[in-house]
DOKOLVEX-382752 format. One record per residue: residue number from 1; residue in three letters; x, y, z of N, C-alpha, C in turn. Coordinates in steps of 0.05 Angstrom, whole numbers, plus 5000, padded with zeros to 4 digits. Each point is the difference from the previous one (the first is absolute). Layout:
BEGIN
- NUM; ALA; X; Y; Z; X; Y; Z; X; Y; Z
...
end
This chain:
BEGIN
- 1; UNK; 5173; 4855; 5405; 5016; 4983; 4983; 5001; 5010; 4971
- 2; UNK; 4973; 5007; 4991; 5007; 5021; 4970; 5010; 5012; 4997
- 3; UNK; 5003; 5018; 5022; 5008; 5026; 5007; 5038; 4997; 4996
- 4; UNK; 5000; 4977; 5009; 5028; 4996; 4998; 5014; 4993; 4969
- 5; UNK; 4979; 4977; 4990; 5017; 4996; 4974; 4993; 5023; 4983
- 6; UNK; 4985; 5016; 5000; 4999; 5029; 4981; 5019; 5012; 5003
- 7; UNK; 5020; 5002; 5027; 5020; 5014; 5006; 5018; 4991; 4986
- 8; UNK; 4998; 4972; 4998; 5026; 4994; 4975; 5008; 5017; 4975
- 9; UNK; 4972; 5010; 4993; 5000; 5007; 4968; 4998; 5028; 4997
- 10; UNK; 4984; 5012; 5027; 4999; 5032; 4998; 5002; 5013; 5030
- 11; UNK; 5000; 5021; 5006; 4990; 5012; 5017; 4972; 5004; 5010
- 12; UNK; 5001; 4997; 5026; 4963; 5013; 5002; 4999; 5026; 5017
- 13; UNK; 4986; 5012; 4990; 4997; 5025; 5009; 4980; 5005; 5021
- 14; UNK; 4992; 5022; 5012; 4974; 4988; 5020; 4977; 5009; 4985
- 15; UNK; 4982; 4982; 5013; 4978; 4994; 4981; 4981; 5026; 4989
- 16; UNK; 4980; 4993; 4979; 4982; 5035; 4988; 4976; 5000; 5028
- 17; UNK; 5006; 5024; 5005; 4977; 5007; 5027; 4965; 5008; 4976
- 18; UNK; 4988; 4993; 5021; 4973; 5005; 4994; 4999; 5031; 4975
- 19; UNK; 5008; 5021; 5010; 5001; 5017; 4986; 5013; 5001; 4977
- 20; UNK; 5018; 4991; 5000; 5017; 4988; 4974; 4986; 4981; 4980
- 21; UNK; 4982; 4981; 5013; 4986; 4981; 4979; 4977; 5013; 4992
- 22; UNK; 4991; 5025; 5013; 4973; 5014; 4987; 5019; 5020; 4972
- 23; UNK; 5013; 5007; 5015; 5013; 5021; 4971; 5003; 4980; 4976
- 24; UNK; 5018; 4981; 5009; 5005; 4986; 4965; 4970; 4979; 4993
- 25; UNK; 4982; 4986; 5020; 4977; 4997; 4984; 4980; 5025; 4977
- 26; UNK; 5011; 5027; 5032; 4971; 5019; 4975; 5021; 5004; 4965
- 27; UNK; 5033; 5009; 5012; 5011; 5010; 4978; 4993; 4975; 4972
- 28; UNK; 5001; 4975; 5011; 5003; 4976; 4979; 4974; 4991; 4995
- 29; UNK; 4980; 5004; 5021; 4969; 4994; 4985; 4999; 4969; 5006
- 30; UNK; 5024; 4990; 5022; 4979; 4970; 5002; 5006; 4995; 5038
- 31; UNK; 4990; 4981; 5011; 5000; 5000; 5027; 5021; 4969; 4996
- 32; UNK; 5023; 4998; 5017; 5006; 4981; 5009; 4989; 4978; 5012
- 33; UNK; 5009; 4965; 4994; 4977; 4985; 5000; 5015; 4997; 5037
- 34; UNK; 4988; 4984; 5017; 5004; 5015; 5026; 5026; 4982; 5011
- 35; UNK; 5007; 4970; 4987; 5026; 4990; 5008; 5025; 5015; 4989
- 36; UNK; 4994; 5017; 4977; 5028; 5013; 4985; 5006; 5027; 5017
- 37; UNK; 4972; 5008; 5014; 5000; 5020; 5013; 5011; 5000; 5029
- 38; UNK; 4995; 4979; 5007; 5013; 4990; 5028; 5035; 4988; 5000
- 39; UNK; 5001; 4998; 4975; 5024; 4989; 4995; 5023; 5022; 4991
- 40; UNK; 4994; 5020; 4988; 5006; 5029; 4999; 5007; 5010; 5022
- 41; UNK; 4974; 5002; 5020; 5004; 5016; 5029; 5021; 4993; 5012
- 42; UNK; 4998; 4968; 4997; 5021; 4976; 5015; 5029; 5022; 5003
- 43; UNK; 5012; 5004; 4973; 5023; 5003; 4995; 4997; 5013; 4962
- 44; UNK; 5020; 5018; 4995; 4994; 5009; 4977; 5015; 4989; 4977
- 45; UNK; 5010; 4972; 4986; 5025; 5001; 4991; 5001; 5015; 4979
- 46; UNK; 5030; 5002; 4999; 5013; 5024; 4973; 5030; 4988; 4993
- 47; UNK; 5001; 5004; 4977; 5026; 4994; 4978; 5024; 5014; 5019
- 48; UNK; 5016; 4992; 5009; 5024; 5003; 5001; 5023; 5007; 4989
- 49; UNK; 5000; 4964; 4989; 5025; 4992; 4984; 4990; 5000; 4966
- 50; UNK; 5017; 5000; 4985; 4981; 4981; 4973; 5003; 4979; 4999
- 51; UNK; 4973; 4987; 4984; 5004; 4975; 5004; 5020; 4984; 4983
- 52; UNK; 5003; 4982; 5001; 5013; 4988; 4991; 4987; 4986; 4967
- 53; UNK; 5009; 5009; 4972; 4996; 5001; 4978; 5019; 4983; 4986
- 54; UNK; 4974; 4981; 4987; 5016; 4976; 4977; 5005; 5014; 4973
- 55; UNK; 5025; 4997; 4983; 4995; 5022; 4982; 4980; 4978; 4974
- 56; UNK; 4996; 5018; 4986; 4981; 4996; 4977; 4971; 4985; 5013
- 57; UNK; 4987; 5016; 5023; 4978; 4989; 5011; 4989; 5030; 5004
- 58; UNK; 4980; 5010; 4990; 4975; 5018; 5003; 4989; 4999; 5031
- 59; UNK; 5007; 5023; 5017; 4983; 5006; 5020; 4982; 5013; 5008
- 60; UNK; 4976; 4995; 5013; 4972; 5016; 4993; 5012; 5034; 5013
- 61; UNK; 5013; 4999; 5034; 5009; 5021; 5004; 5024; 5003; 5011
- 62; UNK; 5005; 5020; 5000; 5031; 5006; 5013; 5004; 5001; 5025
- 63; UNK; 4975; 5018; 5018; 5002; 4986; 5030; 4973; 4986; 5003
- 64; UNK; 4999; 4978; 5005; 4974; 4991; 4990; 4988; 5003; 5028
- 65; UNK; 4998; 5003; 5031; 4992; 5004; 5019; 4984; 5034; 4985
- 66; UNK; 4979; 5003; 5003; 4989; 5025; 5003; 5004; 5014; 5031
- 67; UNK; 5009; 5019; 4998; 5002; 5016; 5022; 4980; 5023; 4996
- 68; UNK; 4982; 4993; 5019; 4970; 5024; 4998; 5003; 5023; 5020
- 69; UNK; 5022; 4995; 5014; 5002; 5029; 5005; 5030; 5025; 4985
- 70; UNK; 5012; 4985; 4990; 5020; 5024; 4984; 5011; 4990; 4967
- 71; UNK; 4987; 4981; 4995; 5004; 4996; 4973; 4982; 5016; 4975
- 72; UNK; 5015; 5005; 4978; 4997; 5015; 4986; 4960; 4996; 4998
- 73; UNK; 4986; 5017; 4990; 4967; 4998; 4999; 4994; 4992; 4969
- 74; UNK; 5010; 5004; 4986; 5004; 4989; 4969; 5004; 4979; 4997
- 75; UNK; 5025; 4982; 5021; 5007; 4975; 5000; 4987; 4986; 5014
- 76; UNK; 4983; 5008; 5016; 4977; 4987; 5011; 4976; 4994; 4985
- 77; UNK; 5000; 5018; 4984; 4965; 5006; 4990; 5013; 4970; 4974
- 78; UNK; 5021; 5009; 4987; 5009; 4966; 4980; 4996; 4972; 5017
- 79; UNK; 5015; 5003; 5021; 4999; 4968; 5014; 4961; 4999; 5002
- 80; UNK; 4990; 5020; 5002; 4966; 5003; 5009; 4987; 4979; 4976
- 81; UNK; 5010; 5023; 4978; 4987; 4995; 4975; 5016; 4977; 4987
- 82; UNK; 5021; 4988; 5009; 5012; 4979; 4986; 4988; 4972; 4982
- 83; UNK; 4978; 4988; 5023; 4992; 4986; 4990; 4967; 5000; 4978
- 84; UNK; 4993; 5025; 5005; 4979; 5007; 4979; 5018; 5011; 4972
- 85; UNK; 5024; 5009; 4990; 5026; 5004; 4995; 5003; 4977; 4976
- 86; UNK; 4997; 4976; 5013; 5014; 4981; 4997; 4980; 4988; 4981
- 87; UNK; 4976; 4994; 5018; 4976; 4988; 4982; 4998; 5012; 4972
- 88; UNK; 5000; 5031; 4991; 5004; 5020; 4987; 5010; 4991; 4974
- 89; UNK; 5026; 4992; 5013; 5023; 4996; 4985; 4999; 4971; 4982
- 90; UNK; 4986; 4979; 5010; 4988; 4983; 4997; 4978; 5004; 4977
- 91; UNK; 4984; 5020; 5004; 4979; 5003; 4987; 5011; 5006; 4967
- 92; UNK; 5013; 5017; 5009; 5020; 5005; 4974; 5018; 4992; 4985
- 93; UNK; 5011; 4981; 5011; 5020; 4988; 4987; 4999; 4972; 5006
- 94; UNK; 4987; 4979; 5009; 4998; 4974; 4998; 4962; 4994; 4998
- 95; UNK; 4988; 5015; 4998; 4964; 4996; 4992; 4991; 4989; 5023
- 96; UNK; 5010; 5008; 5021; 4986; 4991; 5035; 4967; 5015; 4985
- 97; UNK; 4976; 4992; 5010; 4980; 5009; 5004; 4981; 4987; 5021
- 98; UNK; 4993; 5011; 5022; 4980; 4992; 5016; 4971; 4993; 4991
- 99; UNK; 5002; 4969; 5012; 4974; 4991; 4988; 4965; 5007; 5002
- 100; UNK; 4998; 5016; 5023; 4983; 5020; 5012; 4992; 5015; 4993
- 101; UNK; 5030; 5022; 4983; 4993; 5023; 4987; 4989; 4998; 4978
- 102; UNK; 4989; 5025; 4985; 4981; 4997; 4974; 5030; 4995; 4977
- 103; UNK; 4983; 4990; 4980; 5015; 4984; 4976; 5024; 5027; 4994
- 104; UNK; 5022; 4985; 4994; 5038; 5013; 5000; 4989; 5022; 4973
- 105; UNK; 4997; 5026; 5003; 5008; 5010; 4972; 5020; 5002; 4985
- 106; UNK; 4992; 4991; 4975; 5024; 4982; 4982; 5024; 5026; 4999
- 107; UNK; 5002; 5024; 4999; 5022; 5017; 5010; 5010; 5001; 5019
- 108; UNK; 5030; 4999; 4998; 5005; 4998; 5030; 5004; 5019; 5012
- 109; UNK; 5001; 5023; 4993; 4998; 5031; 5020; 4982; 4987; 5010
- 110; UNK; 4973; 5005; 4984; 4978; 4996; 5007; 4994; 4986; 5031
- 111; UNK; 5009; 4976; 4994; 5008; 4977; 5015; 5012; 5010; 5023
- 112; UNK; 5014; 5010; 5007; 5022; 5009; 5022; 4988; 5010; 5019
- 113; UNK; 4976; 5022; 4971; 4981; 5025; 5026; 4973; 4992; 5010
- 114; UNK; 5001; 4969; 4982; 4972; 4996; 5020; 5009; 4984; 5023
- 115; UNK; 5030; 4980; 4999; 5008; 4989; 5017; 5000; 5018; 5029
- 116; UNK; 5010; 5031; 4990; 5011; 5009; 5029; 4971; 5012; 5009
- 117; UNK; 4981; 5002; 4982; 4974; 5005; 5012; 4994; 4979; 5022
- 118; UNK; 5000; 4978; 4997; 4990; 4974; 5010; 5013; 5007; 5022
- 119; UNK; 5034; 4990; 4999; 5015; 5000; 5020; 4999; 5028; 5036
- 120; UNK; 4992; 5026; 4981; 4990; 5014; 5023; 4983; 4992; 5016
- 121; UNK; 4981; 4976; 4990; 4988; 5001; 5025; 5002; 4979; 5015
- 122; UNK; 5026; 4981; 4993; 5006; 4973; 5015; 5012; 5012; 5032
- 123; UNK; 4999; 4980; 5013; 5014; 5010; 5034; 5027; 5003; 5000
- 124; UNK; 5017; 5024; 5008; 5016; 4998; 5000; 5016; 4987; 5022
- 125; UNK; 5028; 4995; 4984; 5021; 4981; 5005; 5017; 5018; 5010
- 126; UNK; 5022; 4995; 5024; 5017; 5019; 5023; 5024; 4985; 4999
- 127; UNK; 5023; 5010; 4988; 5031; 4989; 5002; 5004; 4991; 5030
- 128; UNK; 5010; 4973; 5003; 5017; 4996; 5027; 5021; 5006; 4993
- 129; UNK; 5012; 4979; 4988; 5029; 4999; 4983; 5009; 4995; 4975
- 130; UNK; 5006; 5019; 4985; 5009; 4995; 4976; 4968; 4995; 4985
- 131; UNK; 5000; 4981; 4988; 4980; 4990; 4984; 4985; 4986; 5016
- 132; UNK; 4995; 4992; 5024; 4984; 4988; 5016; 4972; 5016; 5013
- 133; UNK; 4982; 5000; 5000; 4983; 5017; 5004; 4972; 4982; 5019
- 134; UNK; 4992; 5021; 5013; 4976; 4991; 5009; 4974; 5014; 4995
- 135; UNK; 4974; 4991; 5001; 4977; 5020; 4998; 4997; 5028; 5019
- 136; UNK; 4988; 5017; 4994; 4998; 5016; 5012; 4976; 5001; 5016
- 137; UNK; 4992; 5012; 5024; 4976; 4998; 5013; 4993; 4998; 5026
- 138; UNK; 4993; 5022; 5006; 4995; 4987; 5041; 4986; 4994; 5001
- 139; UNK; 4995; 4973; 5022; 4990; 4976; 5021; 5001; 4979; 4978
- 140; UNK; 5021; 4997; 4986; 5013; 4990; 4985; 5021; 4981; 5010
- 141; UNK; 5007; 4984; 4994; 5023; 4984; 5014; 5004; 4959; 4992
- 142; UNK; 5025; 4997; 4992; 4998; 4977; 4999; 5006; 4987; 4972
- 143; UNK; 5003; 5018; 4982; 5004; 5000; 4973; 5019; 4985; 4994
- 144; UNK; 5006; 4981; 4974; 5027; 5004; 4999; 5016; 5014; 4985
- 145; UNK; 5024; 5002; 4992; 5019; 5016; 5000; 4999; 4991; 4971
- 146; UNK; 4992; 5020; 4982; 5014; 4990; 4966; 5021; 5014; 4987
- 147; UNK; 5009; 4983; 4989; 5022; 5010; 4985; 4988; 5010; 4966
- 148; UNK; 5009; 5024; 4985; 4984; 5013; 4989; 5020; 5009; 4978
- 149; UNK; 4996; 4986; 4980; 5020; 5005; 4975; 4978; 4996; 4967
- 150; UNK; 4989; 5023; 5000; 4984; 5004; 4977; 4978; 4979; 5014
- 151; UNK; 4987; 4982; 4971; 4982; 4986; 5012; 5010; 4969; 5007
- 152; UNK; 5024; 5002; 5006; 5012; 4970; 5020; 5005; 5011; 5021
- 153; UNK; 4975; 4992; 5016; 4990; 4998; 5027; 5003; 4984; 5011
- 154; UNK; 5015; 4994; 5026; 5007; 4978; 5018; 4991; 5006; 5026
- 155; UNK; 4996; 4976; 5018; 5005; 4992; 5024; 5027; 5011; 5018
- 156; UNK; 5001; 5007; 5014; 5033; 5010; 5016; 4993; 4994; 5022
- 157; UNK; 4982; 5000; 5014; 4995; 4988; 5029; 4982; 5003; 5017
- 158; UNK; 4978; 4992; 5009; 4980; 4981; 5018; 4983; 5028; 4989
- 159; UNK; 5006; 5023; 5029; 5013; 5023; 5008; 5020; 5021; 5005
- 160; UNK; 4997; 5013; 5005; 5025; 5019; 5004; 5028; 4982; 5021
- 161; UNK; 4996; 4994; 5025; 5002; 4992; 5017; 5024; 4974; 4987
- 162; UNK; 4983; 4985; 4978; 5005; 4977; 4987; 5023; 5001; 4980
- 163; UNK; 4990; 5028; 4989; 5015; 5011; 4978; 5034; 5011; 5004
- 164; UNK; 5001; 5013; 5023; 5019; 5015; 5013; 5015; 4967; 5008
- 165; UNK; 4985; 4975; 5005; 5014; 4985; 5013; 5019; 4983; 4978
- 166; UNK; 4986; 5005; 4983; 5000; 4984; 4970; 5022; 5011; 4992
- 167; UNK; 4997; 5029; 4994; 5026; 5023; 4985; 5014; 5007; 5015
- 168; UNK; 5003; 4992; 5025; 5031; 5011; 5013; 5000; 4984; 5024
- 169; UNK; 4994; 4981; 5007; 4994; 4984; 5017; 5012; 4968; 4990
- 170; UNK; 4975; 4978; 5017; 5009; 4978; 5000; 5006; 4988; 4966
- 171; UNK; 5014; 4979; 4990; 4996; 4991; 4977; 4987; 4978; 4998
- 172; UNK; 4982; 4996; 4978; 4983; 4981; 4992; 4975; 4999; 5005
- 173; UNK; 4982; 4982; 5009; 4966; 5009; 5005; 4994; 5001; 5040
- 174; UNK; 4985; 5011; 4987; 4999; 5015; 5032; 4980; 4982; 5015
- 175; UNK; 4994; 5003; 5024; 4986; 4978; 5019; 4958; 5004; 4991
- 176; UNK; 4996; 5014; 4989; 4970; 5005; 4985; 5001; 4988; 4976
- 177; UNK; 4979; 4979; 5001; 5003; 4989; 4970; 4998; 5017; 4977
- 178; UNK; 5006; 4999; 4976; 5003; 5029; 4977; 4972; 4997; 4992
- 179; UNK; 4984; 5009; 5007; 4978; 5002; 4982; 4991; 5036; 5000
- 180; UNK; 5011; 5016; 4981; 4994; 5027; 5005; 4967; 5004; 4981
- 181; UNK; 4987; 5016; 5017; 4979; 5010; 4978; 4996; 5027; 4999
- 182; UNK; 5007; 5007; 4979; 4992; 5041; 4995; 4966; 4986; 4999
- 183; UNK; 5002; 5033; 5012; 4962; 5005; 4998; 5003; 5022; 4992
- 184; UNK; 5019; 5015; 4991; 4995; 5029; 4989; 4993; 5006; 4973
- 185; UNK; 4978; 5012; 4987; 4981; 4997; 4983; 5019; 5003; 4977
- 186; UNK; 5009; 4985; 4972; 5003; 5020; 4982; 5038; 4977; 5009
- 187; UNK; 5007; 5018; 5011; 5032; 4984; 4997; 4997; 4969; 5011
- 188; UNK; 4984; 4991; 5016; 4997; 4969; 5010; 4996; 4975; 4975
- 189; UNK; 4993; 5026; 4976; 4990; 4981; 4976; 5031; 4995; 4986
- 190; UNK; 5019; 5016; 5008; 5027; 4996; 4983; 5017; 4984; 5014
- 191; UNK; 4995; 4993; 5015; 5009; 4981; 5017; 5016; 4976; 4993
end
């Protein structure tokens, strides 16, 4: 039934084989968490058409489906780095500072480079779609789906499963009561 309403919006390709998900984990340095990875195998989606654009509205990407097996490796490694990117950006230009990290040096270079110190060693985050992202990680599973725009961090759905049902699926709240909880260290706090 997913499988179907995704068809609405893109093509699916056949899914990344085992060998395919070892090349882009070693090339990218993180392991898929194991529902995004099964959901991958499932079927591969990819951009087609373009989407459909409101004018004077900012879009995070142009095909926002990552395609991990023939899309550009540059434009992968940005959707990768997007949301450490974002926090960044934050750090710099609206005085985001994590309350964890040692006290903000009052420069803001300064500031930026201890931020992205920090941020290397948070878990990384894996594009589904567009700005929607999940954790990275195997025997992993179950997460939900956030939506990832600097440090306004949202809810998007249960799970993947939830999420896909949410963004291209049924409308309104879904049959799981909404109670999402990140457990992923570090972004669950921006929540």
């Amino acid at each position: 039934m997913r499988r179907l309403r995704l068809r609405s919006v893109c093509a699916i390709d056949p899914g990344l084989t085992d060998a395919e998900f070892d090349e882009i984990e070693q090339e990218f340095g993180f392991r898929f968490a194991d529902d995004h990875r099964a959901f991958l195998a499932a079927g591969l989606p990819v951009n087609t058409r373009p989407e459909p654009r409101e004018p004077g509205v900012f879009y995070a990407h142009a095909e926002p489906w990552p395609d991990w097996r023939r899309a550009d490796r540059d434009q992968l490694r940005a959707a990768l780095n997007w949301p450490i990117e974002g926090v960044l950006l934050d750090v710099e230009h609206n005085s985001f500072w994590y309350e964890s990290w040692d006290p903000r040096p009052p420069d803001t270079v300064e500031a930026v480079a201890a931020a992205a110190r920090m941020l290397a060693q948070v878990p990384p985050m894996v594009p589904v779609y567009g700005h929607r992202y999940l954790p990275a990680g195997r025997g992993m599973s179950g997460h939900p789906v956030l939506s990832m725009w600097q440090t306004d961090i949202i809810y998007y759905g249960l799970n993947l499963a939830d999420y896909i049902d949410r963004e291209f699926g049924r409308q309104g709240p879904g049959e799981e009561p909404w109670e999402p909880q990140a457990t992923v260290e570090f972004w669950r706090d921006l929540v």
